[in-house]
N, C-alpha and C positions, 0 to 999 in steps of 0.2 A: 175217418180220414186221419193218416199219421205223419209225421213230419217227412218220413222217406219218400210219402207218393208226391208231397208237396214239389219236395225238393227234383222228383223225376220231371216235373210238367214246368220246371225251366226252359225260357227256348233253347239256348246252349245246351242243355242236354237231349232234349229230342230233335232240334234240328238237324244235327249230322248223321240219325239215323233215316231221318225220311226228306233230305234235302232235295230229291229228284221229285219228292210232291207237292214242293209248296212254293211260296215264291221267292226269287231270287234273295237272300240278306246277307248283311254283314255284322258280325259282333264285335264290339268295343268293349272292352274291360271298363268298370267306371274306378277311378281314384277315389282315394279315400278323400281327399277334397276338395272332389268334387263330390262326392257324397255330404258333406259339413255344409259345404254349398247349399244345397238342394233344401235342406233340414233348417235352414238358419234361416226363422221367423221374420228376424230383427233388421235381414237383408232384403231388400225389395230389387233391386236394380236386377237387370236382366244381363248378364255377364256375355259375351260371345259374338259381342254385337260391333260396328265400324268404330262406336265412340264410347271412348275408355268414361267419360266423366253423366254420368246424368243423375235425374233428379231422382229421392228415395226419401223415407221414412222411418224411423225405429216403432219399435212397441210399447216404448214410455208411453204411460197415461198423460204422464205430467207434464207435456209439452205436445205440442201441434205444430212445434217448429220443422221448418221444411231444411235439407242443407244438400248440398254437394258432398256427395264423396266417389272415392273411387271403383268401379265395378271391381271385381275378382277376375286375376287374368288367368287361363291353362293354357299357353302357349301349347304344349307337346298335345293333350286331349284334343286342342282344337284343332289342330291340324290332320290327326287322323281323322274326327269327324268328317272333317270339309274332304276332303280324302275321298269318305267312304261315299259321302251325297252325290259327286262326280261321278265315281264308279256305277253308283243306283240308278245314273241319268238325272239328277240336279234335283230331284224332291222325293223324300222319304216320308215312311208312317214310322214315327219313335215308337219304342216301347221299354218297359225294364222286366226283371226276369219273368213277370207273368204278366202285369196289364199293362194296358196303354190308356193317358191320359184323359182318353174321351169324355170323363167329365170336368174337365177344362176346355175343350175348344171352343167354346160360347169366347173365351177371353182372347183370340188370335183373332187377326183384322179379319181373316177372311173364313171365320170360323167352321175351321178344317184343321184337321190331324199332319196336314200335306207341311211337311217344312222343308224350306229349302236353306237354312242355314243353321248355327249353333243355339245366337240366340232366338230362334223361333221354338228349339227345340226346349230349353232351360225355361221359359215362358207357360211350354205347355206341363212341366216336370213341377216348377213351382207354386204352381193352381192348380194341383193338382191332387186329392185325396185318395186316387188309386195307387200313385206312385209311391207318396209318404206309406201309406199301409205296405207295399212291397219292400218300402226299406225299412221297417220299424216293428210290425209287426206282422210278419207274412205267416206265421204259426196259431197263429192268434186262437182258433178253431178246432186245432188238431186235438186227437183223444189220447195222445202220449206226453202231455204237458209236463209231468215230471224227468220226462229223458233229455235228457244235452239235446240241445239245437247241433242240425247238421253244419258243418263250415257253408259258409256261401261264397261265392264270388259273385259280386254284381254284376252286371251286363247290362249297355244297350243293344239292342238288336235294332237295327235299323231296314224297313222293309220297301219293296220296290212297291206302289200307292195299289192298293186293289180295296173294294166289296166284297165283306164276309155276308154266305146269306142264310146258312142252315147248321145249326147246332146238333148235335148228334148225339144224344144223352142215351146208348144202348140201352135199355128196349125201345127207345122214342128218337124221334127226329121233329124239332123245331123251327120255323120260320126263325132269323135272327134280328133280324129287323121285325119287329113282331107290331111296330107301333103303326107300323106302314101296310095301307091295302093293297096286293098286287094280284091282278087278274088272273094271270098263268097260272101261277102255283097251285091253285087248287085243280086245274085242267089239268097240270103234268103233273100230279101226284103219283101215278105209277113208272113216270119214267124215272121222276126223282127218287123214288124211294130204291129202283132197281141199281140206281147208277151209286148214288151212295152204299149202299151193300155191297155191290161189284168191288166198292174202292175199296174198302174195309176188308172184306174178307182175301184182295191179294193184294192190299198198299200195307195194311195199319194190324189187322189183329195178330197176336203172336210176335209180333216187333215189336209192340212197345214192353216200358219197367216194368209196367202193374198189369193186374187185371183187370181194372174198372178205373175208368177215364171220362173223360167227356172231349169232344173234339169237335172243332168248327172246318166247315169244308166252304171251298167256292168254286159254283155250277156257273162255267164260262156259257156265251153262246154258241160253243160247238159239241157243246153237253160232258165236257169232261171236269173231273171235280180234281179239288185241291186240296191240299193240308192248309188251313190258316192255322189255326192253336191246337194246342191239348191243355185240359187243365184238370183239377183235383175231381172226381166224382164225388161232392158232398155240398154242403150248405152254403160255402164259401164262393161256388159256381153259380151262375144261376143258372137256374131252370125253365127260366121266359116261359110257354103256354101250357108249361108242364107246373106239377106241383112234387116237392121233396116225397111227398107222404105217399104219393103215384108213385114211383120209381124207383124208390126202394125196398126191399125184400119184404112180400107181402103186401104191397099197392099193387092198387089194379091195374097199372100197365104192367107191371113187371110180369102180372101173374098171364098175361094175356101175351107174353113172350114170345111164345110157341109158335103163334100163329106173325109175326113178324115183326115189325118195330112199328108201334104207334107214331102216325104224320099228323101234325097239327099246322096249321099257318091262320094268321086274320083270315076269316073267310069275308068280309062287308067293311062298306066304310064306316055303318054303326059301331063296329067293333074297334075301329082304330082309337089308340091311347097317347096318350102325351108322353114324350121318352121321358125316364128313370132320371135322368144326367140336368132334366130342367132343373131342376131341388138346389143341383151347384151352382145356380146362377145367383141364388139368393144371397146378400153378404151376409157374413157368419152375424153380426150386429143386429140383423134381424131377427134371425134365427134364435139368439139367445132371449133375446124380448118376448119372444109369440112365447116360449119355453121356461120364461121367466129365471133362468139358468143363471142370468150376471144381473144381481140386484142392481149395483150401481148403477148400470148403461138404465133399468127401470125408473132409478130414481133422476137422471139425468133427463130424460124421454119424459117423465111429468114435469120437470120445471120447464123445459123449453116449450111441453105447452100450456103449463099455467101464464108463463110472460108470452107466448102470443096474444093469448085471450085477453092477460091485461092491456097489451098493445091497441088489439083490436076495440076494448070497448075505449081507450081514452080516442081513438080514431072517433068513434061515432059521438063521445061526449063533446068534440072540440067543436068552436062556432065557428059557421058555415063562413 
């Protein structure tokens, strides 16, 4: 994978070639600070919101003190945003040039990707470790690491709300929702496998930059499919029921090509798994302890429970 296909499986760059297959959006340029924004640890406050002043935190160790200050205003951003939500019909799916924050919406009230305003959307951007990796290191993977990065322009895309259900990893086609049993799917596996080829072979092949993609479709209930994404054919994608060492040159799906693209979906409820995105509900606090990665938070985590235990036993030494 090399930073040019990276840079093709932007949505601003494939949207306007296949925008009659996918669903309605709008792109927003992001500022550069609003980008600082996003990136700045040290800021907790959710910016875009009715009230300029609420409560936040720095990243000093040396203090736990709580204070007032002021959020970050983008008057001019925030008004095209709000803008563009009216136009979508009053709730969007955010995203930035390639993912969208899905492993953040465990932190939104009503844990959904669905926002209907700025700061719902800055909320789901800032707990966010898909979005920081698309602003900071979206190359990360590629096998051209000594060539110049290409320019980027940021983008949010903002989409009208839908279910992506089949990932489409040529020679393979995956359920996308893989953690979830659904009865159908494996009944209309020949319908689905025909209607996804149909779409490909007169929406998607030969239009797109590259030759090897990967692309998410959604099968309405009147059987016709959609463009959701496209993204890089490589490691950086996943592969949900497929495996990397399957599907490419020389794995056994690929070699099995000929005979049509390999369907997979949950076929049982046995089979169902807990989604990928639980792991970021964890605080990173914990994280570092099981990992023993920040000695101190270690050495911290023994005293507080040396002085329970001593609490506890002066609890039981003291007369009744």
């Amino acid at each position: 994978m090399k930073k040019e296909q990276v840079v093709n499986c932007q949505f601003s760059v494939w949207y306007p070639i296949f925008k009659q297959h996918t669903i309605k959006s709008l792109i927003l340029p992001l500022p550069q600070n609003v980008i600082e924004y996003l990136l700045d640890d040290g800021t907790l406050v959710v910016s875009g919101s009715d009230h300029n002043t609420q409560q936040t935190h720095t990243n000093n160790s040396d203090s736990d003190a709580e204070e007032d200050v002021q959020a970050p205003e983008f008057p001019e951003f925030t008004s095209k945003v709000l803008e563009a939500i009216n136009a979508l019909g009053g709730r969007v799916f955010p995203k930035l040039n390639w993912s969208a924050p899905r492993d953040a919406n465990w932190i939104a009230l009503n844990s959904s990707l669905q926002c209907d305003s700025l700061s719902d959307i800055f909320l789901l951007f800032k707990s966010s470790d898909f979005i920081t990796h698309d602003l900071t290191q979206p190359f990360l993977v590629c096998s051209d690491q000594d060539s110049p990065d290409p320019p980027l322009r940021r983008d949010v895309p903002l989409h009208r709300t839908s279910d992506d259900v089949f990932v489409c990893l040529f020679p393979a086609i995956s359920q996308r929702d893989y953690t979830q049993h659904y009865q159908h799917l494996l009944k209309q596996e020949e319908h689905i496998l025909h209607a996804v080829q149909e779409f490909f072979s007169q929406h998607i092949q030969y239009k797109f930059l590259d030759e090897d993609f990967v692309f998410d479709v959604y099968r309405d209930s009147q059987g016709r499919v959609w463009l959701i994404d496209v993204n890089p054919f490589g490691e950086v994608t996943e592969s949900l029921l497929f495996s990397w060492e399957e599907l490419t040159s020389g794995g056994e799906v690929a070699q099995q090509q000929q005979d049509g693209p390999a369907f997979r979906c949950t076929t049982s409820e046995v089979t169902v798994q807990p989604s990928p995105c639980l792991s970021y509900r964890i605080p990173r606090d914990f994280v570092d302890l099981s990992s023993g990665e920040d000695a101190y938070k270690l050495i911290d985590f023994l005293k507080l429970k040396k002085s329970q235990q001593e609490d506890s036993e002066e609890e039981e030494n003291a007369p009744q």
